[in-house]
C-alpha positions in Angstrom: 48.3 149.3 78.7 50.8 146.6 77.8 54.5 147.4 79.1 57.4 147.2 76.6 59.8 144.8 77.6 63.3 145.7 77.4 66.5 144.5 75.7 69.3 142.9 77.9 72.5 144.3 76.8 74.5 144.0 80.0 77.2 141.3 79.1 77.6 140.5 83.7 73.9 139.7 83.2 73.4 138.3 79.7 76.3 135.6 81.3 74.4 135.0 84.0 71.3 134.1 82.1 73.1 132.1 79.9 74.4 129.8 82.0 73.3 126.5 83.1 71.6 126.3 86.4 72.5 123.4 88.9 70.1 122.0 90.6 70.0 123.5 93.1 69.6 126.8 92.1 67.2 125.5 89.8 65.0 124.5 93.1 66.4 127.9 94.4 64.7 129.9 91.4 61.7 131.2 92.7 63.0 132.1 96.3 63.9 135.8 96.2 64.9 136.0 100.4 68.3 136.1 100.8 67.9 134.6 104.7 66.1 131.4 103.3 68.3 131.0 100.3 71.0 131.3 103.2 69.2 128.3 105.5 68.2 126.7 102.4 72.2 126.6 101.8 73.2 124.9 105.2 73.1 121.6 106.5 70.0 120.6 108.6 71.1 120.8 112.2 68.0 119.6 113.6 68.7 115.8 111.9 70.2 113.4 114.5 73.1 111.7 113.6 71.2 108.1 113.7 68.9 109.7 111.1 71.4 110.6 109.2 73.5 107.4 109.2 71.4 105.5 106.9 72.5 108.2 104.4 75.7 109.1 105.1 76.5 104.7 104.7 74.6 104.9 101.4 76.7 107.6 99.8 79.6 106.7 101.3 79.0 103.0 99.5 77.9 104.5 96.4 81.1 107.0 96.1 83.1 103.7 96.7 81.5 101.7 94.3 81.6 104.2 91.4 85.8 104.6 92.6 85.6 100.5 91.8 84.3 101.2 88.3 86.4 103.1 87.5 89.1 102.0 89.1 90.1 100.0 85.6 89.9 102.9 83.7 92.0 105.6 85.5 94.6 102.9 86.3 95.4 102.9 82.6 95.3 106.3 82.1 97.3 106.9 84.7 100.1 104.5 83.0 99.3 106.3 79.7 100.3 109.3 81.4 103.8 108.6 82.7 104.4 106.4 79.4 103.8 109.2 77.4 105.8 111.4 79.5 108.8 108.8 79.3 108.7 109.1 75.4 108.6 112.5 75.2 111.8 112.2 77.7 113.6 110.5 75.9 112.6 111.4 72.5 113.8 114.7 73.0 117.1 113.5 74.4 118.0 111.8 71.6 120.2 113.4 68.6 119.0 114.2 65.0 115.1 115.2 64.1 113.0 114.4 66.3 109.9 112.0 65.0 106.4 112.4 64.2 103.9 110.2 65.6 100.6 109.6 64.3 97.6 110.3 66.4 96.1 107.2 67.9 93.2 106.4 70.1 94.9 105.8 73.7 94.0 102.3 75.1 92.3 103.8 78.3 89.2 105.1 75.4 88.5 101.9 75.2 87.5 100.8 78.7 83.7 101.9 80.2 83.9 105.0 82.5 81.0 106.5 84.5 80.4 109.7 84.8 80.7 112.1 87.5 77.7 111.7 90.0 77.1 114.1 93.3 75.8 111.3 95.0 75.1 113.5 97.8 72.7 115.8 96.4 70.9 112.7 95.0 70.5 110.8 98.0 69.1 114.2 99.6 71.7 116.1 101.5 71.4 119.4 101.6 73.9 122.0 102.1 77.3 121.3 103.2 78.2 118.4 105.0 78.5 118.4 109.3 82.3 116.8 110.3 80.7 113.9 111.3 78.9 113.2 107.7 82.3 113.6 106.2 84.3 111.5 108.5 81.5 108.7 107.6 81.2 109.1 104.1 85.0 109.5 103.4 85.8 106.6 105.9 83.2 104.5 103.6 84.8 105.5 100.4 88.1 105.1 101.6 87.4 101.6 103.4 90.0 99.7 101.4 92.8 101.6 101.9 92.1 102.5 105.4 91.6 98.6 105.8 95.1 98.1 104.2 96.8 100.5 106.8 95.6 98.9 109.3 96.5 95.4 108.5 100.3 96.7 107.8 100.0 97.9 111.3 98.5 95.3 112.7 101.3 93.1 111.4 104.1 95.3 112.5 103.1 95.8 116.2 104.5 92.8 117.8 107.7 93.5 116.1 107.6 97.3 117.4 106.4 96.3 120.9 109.1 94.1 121.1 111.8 96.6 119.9 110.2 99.2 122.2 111.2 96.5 125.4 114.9 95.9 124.6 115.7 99.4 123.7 117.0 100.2 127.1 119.5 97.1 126.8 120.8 99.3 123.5 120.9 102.4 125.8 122.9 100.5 128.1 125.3 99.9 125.2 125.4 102.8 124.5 126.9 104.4 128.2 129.5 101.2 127.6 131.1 102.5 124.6 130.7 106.2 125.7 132.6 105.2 129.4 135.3 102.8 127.5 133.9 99.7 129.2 133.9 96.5 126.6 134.5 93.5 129.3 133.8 92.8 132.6 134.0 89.1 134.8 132.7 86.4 133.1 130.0 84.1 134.8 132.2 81.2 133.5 129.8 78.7 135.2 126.8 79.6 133.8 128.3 80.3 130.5 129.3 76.2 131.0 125.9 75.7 132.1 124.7 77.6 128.7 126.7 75.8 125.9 124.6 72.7 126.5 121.4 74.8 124.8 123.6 75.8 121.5 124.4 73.8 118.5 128.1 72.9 117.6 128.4 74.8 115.2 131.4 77.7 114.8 129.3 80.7 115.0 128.2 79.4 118.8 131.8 78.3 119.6 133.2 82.1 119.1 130.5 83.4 120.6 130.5 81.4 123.8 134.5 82.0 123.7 134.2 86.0 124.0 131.6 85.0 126.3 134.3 83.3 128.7 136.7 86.4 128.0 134.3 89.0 129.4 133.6 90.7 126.4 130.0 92.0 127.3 128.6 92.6 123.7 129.3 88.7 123.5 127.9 88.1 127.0 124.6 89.8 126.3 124.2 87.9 122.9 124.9 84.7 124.7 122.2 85.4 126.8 119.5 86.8 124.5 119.9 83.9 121.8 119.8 81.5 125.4 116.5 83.1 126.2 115.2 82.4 122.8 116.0 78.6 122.3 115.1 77.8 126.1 111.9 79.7 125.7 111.0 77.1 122.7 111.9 74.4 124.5 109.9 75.3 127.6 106.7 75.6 124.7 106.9 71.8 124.0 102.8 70.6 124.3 104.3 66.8 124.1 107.0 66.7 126.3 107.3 67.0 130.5 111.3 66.5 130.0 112.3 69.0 127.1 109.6 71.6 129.2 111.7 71.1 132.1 115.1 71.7 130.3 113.3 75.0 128.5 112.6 76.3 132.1 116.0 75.6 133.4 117.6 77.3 130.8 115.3 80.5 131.5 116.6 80.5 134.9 120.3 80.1 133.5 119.5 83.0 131.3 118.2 85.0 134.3 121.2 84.4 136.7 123.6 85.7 133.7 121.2 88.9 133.9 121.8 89.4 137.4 125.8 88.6 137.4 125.8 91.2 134.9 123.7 93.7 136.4 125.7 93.4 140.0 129.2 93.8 138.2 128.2 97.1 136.3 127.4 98.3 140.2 130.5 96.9 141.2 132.1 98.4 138.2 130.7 101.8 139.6 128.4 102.1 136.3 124.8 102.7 137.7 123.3 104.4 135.2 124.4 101.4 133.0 122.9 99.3 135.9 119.7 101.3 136.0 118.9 100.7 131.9 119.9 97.1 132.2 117.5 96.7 135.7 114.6 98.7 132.9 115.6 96.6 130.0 115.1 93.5 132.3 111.6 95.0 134.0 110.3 95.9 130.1 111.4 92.4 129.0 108.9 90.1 131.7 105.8 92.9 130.6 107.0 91.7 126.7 107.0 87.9 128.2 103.6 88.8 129.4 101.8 91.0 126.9 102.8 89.3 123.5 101.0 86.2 123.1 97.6 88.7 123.9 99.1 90.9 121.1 99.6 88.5 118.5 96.2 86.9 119.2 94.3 90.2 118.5 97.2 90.6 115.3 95.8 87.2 114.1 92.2 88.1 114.6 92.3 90.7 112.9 94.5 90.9 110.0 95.0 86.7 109.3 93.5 85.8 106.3 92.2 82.5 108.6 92.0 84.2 112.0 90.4 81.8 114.3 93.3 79.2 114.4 96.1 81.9 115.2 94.1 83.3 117.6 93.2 80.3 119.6 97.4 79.3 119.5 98.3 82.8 120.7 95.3 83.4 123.4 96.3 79.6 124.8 99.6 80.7 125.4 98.5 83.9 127.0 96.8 81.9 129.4 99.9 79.7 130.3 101.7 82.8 131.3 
């Protein structure tokens, strides 16, 4: 005896029928146990991550190159977007009827786009993906921009590391102005001792004149800028004499350090005296550390890295 079949009117079910099956529940079809349907469904925890590497690179590369692809095409569209909605801005702002446009074909139609792939479910992953295949895959994808964040960085952190050691010199400053305190004794001999590193010009005159008066914004300038044009000199490859002067004016620079130092103690301002003994302590680590830092900048961020690298790791080595 033959059994009738029987109409489907049930609209929950006759939408369920209807619609396309992905792939994987296309594979899924003929399993009726809802345990294996649920393994089926997770990630294989049993793969090790090495065996899963080769896989995890692939779609990563793949997702990345299909961004590239397309990269032309939602650029455009992307303009057409905030162009259109500029228009429509300003259209509307303006007085009297507003005006019809014609329909037109936008200029992004015209450039190739592929389609949407799961490259994951092609290259075999089933499930969802473990952390790990994630971090992979998206890191992949995401190369360039990642890349590009860490160049910016790269570039920055001698400048930041630098900052970072003379903060406590602004902190110092800072108690100064809070106390009242804007001069002290001048080390009038080693400021005479100085003005034989700076240029005539009339910026270095007024400086190194409220220098003399005490004033000990203009005494700490005097001996940071003294600091910087000694410590070029004292860099000369081709010269034993201007090397000599260099070092002598690093030692005048120090000595101004000191005199300062002792007269905040004598002043009775020791917590300035502290931040300036820490500004001086985080300033010989910056001496030391940043030729190592820019040679690992330049190696890894210079568009011709070995040259920087060798200048900055050479100098590392002097110090």
């Amino acid at each position: 005896m033959v059994s009738q079949m029987k109409e489907v009117t049930d609209p929950s079910l006759l939408d369920k029928l209807n619609s396309p099956l992905t792939s994987q529940e296309q594979n899924l079809r003929e399993v009726n146990d809802p345990r294996l349907i649920e393994k089926l469904n997770q990630p294989d925890r049993n793969e090790s991550f090495l065996g899963k590497l080769p896989r995890n690179v692939t779609i990563g590369l793949s997702r990345l190159g299909h961004r590239t692809l397309n990269a032309p095409h939602d650029l455009i569209q992307s303009l057409e977007r905030h162009l259109t909605a500029l228009g429509e801005d300003v259209s509307q702002g303006m007085p009297g009827p507003q005006m019809k446009t014609d329909p037109y074909r936008p200029p992004s139609s015209y450039i190739p786009k592929q389609q949407e792939y799961n490259f994951a479910e092609m290259l075999g992953q089933t499930g969802k993906p473990t952390l790990s295949d994630t971090a992979i895959q998206k890191g992949i994808e995401y190369s360039p921009e990642l890349a590009t964040a860490l160049k910016g960085f790269m570039k920055a952190s001698p400048y930041l590391f630098k900052r970072m050691a003379g903060k406590p010199y602004g902190q110092t400053s800072d108690v100064l102005k809070e106390a009242g305190v804007t001069h002290m004794e001048a080390p009038s001999e080693l400021i005479q001792d100085a003005k034989q590193f700076f240029k005539d010009t009339k910026a270095n005159r007024d400086l190194i004149k409220k220098a003399e008066e005490g004033h000990i914004p203009s005494i700490h300038k005097l001996q940071s800028d003294l600091g910087r044009i000694s410590a070029g000199y004292a860099r000369n490859p081709f010269s034993f004499a201007e090397r000599d002067f260099g070092r002598a004016g690093l030692s005048t620079r120090e000595a101004i350090l000191e005199h300062q130092q002792n007269k905040l103690k004598e002043m009775g301002m020791e917590e300035a005296a502290d931040l300036y003994q820490k500004g001086r302590d985080q300033s010989r680590i910056y001496h030391k550390l940043k030729h190592p830092v820019r040679a690992v900048t330049a190696l890894a961020v210079s568009q011709t890295p070995l040259p920087g690298y060798i200048k900055h790791l050479i100098k590392a080595l002097k110090n």
